[in-house]
N, CA, C and O of each residue as an XYZ file, in Angstrom:
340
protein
N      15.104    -27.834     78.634
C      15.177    -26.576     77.921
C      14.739    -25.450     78.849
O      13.661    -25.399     79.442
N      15.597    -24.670     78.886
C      14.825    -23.317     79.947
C      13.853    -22.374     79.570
O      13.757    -22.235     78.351
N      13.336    -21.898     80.047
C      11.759    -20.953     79.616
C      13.002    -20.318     79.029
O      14.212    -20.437     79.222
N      11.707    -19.117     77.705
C      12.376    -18.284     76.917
C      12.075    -17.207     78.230
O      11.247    -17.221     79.140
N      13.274    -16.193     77.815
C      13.688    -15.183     78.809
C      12.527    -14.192     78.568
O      12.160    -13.537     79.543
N      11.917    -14.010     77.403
C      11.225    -12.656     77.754
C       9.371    -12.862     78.317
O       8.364    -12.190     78.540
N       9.749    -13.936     78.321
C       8.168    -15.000     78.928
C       8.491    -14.603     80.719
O       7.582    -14.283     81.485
N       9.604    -14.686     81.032
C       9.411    -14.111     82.623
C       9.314    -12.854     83.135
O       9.492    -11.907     82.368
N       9.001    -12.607     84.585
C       8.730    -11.325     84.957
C       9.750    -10.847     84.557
O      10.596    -11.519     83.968
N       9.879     -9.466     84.823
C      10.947     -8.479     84.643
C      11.377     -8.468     85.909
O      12.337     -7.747     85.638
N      11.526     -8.693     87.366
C      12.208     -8.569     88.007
C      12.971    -10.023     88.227
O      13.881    -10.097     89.053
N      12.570    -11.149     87.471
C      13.143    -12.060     87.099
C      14.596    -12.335     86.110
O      15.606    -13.005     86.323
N      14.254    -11.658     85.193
C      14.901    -11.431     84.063
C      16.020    -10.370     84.406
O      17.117    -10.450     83.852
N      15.712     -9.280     85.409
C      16.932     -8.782     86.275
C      17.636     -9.437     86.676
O      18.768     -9.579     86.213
N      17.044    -10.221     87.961
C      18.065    -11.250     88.862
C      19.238    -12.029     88.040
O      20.446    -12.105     88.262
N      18.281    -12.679     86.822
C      19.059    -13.330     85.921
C      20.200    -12.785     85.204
O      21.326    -13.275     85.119
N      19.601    -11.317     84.517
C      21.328    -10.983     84.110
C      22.172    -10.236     85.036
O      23.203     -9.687     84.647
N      21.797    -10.195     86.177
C      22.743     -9.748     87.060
C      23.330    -11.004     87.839
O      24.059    -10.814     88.813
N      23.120    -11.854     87.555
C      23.821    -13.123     88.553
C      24.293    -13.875     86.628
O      24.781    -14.899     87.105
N      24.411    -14.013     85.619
C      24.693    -14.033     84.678
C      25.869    -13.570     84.323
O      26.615    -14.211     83.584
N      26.209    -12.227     84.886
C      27.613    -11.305     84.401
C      28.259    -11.414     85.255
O      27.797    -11.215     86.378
N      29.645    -11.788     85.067
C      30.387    -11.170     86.314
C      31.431    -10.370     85.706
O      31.937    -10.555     84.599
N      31.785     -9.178     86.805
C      32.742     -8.251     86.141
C      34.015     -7.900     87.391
O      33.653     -8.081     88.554
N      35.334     -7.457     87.182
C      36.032     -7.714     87.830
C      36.892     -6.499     87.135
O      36.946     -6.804     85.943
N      37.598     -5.247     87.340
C      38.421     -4.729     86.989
C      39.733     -5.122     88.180
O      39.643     -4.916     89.390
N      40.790     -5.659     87.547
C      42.267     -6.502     88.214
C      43.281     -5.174     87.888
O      43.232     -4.069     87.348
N      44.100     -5.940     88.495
C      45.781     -4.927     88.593
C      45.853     -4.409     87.429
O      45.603     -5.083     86.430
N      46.165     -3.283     87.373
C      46.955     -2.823     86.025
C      45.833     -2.355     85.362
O      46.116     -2.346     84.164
N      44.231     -1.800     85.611
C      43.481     -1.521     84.881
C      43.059     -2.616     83.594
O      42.900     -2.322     82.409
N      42.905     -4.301     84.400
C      42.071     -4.814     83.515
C      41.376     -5.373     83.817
O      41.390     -6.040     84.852
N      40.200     -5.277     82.731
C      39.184     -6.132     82.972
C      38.954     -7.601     82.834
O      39.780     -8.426     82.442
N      37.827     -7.801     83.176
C      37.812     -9.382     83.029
C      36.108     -8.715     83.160
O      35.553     -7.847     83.834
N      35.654     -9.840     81.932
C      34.055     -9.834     81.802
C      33.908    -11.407     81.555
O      34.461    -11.955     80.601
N      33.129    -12.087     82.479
C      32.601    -13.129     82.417
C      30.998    -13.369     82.145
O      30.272    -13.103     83.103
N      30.472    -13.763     81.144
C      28.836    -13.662     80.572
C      28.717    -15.445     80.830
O      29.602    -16.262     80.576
N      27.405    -15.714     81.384
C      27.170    -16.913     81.533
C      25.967    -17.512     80.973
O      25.543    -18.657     81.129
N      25.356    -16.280     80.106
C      23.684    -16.911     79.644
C      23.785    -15.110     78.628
O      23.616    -13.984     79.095
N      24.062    -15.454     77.411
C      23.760    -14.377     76.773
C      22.890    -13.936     76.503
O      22.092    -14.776     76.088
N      22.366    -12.556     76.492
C      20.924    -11.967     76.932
C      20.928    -11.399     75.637
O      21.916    -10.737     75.319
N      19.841    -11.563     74.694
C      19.444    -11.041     73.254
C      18.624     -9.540     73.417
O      18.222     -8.830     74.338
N      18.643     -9.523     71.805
C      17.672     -7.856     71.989
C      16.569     -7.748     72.222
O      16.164     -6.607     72.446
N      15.526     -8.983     72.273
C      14.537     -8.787     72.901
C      14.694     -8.541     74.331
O      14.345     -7.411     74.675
N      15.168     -9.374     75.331
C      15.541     -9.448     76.570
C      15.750     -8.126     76.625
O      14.737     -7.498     76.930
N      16.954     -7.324     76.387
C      17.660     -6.459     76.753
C      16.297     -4.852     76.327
O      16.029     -3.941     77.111
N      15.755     -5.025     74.970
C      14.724     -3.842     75.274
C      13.308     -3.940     75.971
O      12.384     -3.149     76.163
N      13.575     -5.387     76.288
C      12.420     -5.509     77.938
C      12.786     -4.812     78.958
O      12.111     -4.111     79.712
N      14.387     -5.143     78.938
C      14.409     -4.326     80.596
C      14.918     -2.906     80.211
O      15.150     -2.237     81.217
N      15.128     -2.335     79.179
C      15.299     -1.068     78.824
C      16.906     -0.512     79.174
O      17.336      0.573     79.565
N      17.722     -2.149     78.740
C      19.486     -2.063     78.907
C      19.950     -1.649     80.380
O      21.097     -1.938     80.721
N      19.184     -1.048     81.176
C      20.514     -0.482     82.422
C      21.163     -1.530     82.715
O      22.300     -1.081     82.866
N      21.223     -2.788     82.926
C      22.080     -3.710     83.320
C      23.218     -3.480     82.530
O      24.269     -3.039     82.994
N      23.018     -3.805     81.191
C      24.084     -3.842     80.038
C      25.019     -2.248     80.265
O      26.243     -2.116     80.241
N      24.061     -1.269     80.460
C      24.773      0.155     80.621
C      25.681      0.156     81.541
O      26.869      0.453     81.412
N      25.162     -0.153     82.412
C      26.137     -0.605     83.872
C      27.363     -1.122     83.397
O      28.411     -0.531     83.657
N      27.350     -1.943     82.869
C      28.259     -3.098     82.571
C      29.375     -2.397     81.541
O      30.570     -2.691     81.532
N      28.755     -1.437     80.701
C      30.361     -1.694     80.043
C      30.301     -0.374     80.256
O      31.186      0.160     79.587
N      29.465      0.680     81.078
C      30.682      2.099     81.898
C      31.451      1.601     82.470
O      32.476      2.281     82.523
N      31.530      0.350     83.164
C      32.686      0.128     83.907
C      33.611     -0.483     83.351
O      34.627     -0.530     84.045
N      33.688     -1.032     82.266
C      34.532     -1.792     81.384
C      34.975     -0.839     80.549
O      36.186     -0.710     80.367
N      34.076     -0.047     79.931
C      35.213      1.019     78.635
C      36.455      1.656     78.863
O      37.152      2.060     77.932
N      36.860      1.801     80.403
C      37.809      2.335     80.835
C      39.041      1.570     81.138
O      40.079      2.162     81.436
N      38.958      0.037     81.062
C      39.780     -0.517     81.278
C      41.029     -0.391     79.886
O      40.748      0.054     78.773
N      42.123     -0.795     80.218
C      43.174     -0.784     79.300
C      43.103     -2.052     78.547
O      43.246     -1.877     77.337
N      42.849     -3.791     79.061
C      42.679     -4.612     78.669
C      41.292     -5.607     79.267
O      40.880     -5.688     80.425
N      40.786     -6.285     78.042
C      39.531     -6.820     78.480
C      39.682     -8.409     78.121
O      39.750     -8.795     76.954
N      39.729     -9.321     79.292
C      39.550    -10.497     79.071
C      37.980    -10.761     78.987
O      37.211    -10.274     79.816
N      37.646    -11.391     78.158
C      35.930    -11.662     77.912
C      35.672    -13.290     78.121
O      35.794    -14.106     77.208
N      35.357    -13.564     79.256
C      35.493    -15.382     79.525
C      33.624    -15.807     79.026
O      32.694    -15.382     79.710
N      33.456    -16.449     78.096
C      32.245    -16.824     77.821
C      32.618    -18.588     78.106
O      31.852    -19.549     78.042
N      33.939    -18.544     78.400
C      33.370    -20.471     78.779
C      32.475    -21.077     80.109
O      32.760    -22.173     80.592
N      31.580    -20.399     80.536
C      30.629    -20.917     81.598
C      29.331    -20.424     80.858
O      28.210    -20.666     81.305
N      29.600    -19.556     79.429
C      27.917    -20.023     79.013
C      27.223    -21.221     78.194
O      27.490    -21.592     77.051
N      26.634    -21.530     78.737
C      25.981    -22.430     78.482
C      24.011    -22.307     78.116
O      23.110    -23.122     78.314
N      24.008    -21.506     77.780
C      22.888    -20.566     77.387
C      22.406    -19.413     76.992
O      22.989    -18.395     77.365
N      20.944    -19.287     75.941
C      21.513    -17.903     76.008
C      20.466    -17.584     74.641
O      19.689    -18.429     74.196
N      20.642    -16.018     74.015
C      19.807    -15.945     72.888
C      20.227    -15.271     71.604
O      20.243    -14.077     71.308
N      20.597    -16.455     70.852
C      20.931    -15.985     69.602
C      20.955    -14.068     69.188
O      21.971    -13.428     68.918
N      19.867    -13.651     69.242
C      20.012    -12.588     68.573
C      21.020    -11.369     69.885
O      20.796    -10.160     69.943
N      21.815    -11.925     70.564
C      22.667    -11.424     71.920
C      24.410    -11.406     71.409
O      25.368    -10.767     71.844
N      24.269    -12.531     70.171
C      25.567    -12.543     69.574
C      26.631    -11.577     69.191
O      27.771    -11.472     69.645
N      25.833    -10.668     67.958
C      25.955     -9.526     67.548
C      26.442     -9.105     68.550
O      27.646     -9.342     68.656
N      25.686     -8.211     69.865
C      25.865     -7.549     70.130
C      27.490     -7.486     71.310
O      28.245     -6.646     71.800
N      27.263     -9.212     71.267
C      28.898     -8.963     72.526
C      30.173     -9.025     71.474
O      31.293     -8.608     71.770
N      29.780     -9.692     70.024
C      31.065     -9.628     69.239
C      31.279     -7.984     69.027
O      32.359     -7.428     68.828
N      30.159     -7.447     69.110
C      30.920     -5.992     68.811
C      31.190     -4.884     69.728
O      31.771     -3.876     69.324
């Protein structure tokens, strides 16, 4: 079982959702968002979102968004919500 995420440092919990996401804008203005460990709302108002901010200024602009979640394999429930919407 992996430590809970908000039990580690914060420059931990960086590394993690930045090696976690991968993002890729392809031909034709699309995206591709790959999430590999979904990061919940605790996590995310630990580190005070810039990762997440990052992440979808560069995505809102795309025309189409492939969203690949088949390499997660971890992750925190209350993180659900927020990528279905």
């Amino acid at each position: 079982m992996p430590p809970a995420l908000p039990s580690l440092p914060t420059e931990q919990l960086i590394r993690l959702v930045r090696n976690s996401v991968k993002l890729e804008v392809l031909k034709n203005n699309v995206g591709y968002l790959r999430i590999d460990r979904i990061i919940g709302k605790e996590t995310a108002a630990k580190l005070g979102l810039p990762p997440w901010d990052n992440i979808w200024n560069k995505v809102t602009h795309a025309s189409l968004l492939f969203f690949d979640l088949r390499y997660s394999t971890a992750g925190e429930l209350s993180g659900v919500p927020f990528i279905i919407s």
